[in-house]
Backbone as CSV, one residue per row, in Angstrom:
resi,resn,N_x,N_y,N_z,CA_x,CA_y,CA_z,C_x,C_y,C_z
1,UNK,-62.288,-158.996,86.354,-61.618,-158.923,85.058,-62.427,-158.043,84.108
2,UNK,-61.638,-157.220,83.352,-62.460,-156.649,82.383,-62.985,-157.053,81.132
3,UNK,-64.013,-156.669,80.795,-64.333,-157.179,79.366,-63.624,-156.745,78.736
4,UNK,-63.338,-157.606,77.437,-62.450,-156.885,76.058,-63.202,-156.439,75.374
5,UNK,-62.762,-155.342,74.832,-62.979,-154.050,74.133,-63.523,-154.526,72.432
6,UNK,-64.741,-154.791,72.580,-64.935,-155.688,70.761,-65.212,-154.356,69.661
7,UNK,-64.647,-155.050,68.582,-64.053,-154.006,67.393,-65.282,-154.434,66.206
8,UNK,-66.656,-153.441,65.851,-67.418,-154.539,64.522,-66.866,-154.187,63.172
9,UNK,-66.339,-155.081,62.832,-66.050,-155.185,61.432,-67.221,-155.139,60.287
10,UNK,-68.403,-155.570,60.665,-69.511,-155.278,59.618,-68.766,-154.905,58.612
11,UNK,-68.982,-153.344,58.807,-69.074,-152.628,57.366,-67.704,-152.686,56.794
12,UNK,-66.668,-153.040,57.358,-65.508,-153.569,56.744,-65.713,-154.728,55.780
13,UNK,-66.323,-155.654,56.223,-66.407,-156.739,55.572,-67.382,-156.578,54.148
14,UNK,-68.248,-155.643,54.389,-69.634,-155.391,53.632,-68.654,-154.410,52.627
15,UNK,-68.099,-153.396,52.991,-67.315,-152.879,51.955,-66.367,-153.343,51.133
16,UNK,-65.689,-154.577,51.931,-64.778,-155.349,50.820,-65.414,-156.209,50.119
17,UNK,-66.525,-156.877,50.625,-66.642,-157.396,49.464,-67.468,-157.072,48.630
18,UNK,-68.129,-155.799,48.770,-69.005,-154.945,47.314,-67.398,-154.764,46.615
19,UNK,-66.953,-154.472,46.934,-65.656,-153.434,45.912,-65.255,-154.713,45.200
20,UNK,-64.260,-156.217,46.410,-63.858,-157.220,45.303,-64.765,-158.333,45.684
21,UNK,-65.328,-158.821,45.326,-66.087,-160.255,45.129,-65.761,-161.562,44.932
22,UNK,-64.758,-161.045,43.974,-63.926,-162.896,43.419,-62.918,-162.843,44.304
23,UNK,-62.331,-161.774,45.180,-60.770,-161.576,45.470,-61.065,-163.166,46.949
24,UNK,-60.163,-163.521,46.871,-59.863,-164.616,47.466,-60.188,-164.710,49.094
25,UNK,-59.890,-162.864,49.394,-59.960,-162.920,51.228,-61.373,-162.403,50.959
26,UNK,-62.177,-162.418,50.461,-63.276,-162.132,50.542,-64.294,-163.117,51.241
27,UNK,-63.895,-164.637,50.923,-64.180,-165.704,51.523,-63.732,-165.795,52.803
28,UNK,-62.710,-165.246,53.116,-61.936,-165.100,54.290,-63.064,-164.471,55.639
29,UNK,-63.099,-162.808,54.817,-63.392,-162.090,55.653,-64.803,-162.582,56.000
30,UNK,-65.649,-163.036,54.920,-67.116,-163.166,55.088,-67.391,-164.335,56.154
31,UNK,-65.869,-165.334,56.659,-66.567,-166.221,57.236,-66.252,-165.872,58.855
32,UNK,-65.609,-164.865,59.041,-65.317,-164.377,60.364,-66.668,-163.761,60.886
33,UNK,-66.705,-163.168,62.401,-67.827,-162.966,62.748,-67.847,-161.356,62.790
34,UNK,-68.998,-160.757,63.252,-69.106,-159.231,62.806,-68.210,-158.623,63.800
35,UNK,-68.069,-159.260,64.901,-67.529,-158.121,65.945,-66.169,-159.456,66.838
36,UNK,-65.267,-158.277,66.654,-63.567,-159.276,67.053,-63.307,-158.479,68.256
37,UNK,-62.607,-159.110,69.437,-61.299,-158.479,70.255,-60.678,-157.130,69.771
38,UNK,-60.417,-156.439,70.088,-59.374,-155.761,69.964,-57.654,-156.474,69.432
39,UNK,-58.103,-157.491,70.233,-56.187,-158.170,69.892,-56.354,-159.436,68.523
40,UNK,-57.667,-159.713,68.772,-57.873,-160.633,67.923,-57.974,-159.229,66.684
41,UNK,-58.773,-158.256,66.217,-58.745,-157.641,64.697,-56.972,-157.566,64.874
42,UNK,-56.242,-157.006,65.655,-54.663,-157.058,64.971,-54.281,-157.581,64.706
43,UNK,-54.488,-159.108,65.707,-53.636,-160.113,64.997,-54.241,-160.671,63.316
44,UNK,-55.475,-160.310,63.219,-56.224,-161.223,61.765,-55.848,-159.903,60.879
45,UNK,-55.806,-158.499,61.270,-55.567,-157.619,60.344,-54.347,-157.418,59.812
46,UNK,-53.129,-157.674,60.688,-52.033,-158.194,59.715,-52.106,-159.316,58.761
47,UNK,-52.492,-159.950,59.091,-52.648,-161.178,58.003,-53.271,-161.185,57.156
48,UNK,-54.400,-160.550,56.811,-55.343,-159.863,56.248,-54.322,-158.822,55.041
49,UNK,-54.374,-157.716,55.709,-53.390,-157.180,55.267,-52.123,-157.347,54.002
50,UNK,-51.455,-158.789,54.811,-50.263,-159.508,54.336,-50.755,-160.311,53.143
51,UNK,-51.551,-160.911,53.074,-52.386,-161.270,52.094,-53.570,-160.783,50.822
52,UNK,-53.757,-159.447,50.870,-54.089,-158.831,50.050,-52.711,-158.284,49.194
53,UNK,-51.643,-157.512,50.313,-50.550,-157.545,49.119,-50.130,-158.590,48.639
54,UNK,-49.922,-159.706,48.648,-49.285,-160.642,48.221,-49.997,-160.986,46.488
55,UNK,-51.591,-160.898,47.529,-52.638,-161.026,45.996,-52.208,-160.110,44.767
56,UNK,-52.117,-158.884,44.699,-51.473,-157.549,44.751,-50.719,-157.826,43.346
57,UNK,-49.513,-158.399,44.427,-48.402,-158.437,44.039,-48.124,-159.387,42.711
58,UNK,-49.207,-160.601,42.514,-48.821,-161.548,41.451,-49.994,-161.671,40.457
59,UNK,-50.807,-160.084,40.306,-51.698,-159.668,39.201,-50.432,-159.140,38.060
């Protein structure tokens, strides 16, 4: 079987939360680990995603 292909989010995470701090997925992102699946960042990056607009959306 092959290994899955791991994706590091580090500096993703390190960049969102210098930029927002209070923003809500910031807690999110910081409690995930540095390096995801390939299938696992898509599936959390839609949601991710889906949830920053939403934040977005009701400033």
């Amino acid at each position: 079987m092959e290994e899955a292909t791991k994706i590091d989010i580090s500096k993703l995470k390190t960049g969102f939360l210098g930029k927002f701090p209070s923003h809500p997925l910031s807690r999110i992102l910081s409690s995930e680990p540095d390096s995801l699946t390939s299938t696992e960042f898509l599936a959390k990056a839609q949601t991710w995603l889906a949830f920053f607009r939403g934040e977005k959306e009701n400033e």
